[in-house]
C-alpha positions as CSV (number, residue, x, y, z in Angstrom):
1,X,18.0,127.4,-20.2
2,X,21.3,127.9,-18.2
3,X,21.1,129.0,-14.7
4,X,23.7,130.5,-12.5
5,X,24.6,128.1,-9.3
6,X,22.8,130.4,-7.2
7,X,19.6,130.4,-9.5
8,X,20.2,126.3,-9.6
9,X,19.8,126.6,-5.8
10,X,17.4,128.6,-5.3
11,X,15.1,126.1,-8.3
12,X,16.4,123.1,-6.2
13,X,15.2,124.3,-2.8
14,X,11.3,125.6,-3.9
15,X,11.3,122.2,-5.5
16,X,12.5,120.8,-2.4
17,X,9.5,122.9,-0.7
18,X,6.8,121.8,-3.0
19,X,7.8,118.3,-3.1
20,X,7.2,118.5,1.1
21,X,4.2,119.9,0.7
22,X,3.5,117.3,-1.7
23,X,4.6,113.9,0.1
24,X,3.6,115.5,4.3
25,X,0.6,117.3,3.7
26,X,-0.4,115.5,0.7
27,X,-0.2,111.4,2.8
28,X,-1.8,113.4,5.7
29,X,-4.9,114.8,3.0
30,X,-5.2,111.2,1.7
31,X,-5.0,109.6,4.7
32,X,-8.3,111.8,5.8
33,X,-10.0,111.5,2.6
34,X,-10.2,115.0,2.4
35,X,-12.2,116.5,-0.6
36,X,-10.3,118.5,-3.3
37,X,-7.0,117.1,-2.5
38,X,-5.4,117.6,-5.7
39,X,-6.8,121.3,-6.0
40,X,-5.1,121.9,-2.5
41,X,-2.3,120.6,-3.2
42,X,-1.8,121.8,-6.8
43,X,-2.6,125.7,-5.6
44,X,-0.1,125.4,-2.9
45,X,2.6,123.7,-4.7
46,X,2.0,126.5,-8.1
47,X,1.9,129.4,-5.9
48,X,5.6,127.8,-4.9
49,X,6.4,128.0,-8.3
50,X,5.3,131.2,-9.3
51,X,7.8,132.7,-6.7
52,X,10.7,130.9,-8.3
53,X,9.7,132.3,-11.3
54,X,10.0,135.8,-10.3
55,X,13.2,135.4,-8.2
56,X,15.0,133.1,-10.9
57,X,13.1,135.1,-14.2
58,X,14.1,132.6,-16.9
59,X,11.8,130.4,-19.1
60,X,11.5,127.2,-18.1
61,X,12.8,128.1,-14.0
62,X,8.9,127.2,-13.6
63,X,9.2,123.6,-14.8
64,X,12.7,123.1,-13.4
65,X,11.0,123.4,-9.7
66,X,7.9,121.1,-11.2
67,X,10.2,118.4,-11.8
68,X,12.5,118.5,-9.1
69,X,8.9,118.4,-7.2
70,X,8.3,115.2,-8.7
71,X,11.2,113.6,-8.8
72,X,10.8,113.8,-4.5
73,X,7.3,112.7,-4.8
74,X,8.8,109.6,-6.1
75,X,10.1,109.1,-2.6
76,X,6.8,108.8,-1.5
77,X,6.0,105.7,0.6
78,X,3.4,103.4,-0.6
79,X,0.3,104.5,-3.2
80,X,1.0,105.2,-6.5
81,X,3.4,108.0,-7.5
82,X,3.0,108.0,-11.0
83,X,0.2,109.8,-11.4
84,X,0.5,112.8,-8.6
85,X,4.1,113.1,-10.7
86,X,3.0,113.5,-13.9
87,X,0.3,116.0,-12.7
88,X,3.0,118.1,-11.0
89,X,4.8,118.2,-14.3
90,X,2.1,119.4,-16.5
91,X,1.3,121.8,-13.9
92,X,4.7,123.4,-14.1
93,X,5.4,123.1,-17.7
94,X,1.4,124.8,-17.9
95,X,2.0,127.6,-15.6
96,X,5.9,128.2,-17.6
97,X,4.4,127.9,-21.4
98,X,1.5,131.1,-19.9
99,X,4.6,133.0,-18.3
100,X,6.8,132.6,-21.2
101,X,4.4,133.9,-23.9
102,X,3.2,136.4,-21.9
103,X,5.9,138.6,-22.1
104,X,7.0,140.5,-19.3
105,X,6.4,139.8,-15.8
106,X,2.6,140.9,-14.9
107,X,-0.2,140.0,-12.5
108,X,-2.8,139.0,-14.8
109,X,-0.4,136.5,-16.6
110,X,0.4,135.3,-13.4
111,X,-3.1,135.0,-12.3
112,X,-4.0,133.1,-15.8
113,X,-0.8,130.8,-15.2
114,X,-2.1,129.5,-11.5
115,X,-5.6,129.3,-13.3
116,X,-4.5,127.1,-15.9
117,X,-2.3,124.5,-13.7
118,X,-4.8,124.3,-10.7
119,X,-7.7,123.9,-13.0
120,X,-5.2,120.6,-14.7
121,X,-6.0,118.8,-12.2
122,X,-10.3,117.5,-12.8
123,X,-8.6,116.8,-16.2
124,X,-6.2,114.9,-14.8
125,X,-8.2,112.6,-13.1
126,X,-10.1,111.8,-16.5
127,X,-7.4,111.8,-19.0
128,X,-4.2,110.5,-17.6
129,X,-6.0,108.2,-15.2
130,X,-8.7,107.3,-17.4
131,X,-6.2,107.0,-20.2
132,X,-3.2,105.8,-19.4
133,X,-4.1,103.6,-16.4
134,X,-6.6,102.0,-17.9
135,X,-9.6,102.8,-15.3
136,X,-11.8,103.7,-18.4
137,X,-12.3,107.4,-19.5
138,X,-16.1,106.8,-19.3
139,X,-15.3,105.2,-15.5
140,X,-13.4,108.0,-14.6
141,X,-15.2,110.7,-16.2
142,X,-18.7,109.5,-14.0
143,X,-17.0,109.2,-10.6
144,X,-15.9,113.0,-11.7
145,X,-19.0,114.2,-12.3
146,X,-20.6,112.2,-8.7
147,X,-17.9,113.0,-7.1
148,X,-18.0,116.6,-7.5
149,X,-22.2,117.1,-7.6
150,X,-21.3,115.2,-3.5
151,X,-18.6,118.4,-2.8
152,X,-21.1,121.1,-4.9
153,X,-24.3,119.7,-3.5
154,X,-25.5,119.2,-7.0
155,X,-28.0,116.8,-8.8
156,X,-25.3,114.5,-10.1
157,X,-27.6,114.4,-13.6
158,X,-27.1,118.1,-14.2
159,X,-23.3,117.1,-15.6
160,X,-23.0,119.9,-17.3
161,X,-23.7,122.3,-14.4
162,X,-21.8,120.2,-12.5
163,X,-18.5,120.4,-14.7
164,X,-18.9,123.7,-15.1
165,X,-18.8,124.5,-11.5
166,X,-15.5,121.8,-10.5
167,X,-13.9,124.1,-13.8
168,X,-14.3,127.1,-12.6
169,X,-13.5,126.5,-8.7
170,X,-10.5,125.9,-9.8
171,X,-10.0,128.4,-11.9
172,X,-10.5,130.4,-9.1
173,X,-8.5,129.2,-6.9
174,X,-5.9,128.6,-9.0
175,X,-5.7,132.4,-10.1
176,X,-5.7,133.1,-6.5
177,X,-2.5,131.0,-6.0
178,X,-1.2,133.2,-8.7
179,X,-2.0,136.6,-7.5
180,X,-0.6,135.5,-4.3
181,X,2.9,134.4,-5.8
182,X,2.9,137.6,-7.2
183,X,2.8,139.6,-4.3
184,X,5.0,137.3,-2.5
185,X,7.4,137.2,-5.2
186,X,8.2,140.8,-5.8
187,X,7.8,140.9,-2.0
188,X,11.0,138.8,-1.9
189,X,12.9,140.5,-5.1
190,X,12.6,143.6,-3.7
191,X,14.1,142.6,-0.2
192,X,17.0,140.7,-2.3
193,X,17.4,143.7,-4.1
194,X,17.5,146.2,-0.8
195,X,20.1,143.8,0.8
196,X,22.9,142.6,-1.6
197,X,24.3,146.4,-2.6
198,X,24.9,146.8,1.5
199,X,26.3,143.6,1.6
200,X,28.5,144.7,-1.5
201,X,29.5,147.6,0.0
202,X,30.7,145.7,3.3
203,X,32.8,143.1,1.2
């Protein structure tokens, strides 16, 4: 993928924006144990995304503001960054593999891309921390399932039900997130596209 220096900034700065959102809102979330953190933060920081990829529309432009996003949260102080950045990246690179084989731009495509990275994130929590931190998947995959049946005001031994329900609010939410880029996104390439031939014509 080669981007213009202009395209470079404009990847750098969303990235910038998510990874704010990220580190501010996200230490300000933990520090008030406030439920659905990662969904929260995952919707606000794809719908981020999203935009860049319809005002910088090349494969991988998706990713490019994931990573940058990360790379900040590493700048976090205190708690473990690891995780949050690894989630970030699949998020992006999730959201960019729907966009890219979807063809041209649409709003469904858009709507499955902020389904698919939002709803990464109860995965997440069982497979890369469960995994690869060594908490146990079994450990993690229980404290997922109470966890959410607390939130849902479900029976904590209807697991399926309760997965099931966790899966598809963020689904929902996520596709939100998605349909909302969209909007915003062509909101944004239309007014680029209304100002730079005036400010052609004044050069």
């Amino acid at each position: 993928m080669r981007l213009s220096l202009k395209e470079l900034t404009i990847v750098a700065a969303l990235g910038a924006l998510w990874g704010s959102v990220e580190i501010g809102l996200g230490s300000f979330l933990h520090a008030w144990n406030a439920p659905f953190t990662g969904a929260i933060l995952g919707t606000i920081g794809i719908a981020i995304a999203l935009v860049g990829r319809l005002v910088v529309p090349r494969r991988g432009s998706t990713l490019s503001i994931a990573v940058v996003a990360a790379l900040l949260k590493a700048l976090s102080v205190g708690g473990v960054v690891l995780s949050p950045m690894i989630a970030i990246v699949v998020e992006g690179a999730l959201a960019d593999l729907v966009l890219s084989l979807g063809g041209r731009p649409r709003r469904a495509t858009f709507a499955l891309a902020g389904a698919l990275a939002v709803a990464w994130n109860p995965a997440h929590m069982i497979v890369v921390q469960g995994l690869v931190f060594g908490t146990g998947i079994v450990t993690m995959y229980m404290s997922a399932v109470e966890k959410g049946a607390r939130l849902l005001g479900l029976s904590a031994s209807s697991v399926v039900t309760v997965l099931a329900a966790l899966v598809a609010l963020h689904l929902v939410v996520g596709a939100v997130a998605g349909l909302v880029a969209w909007e915003a996104g062509r909101s944004v390439v239309a007014r680029r596209s209304a100002t730079e031939p005036s400010r052609e014509s004044t050069a």
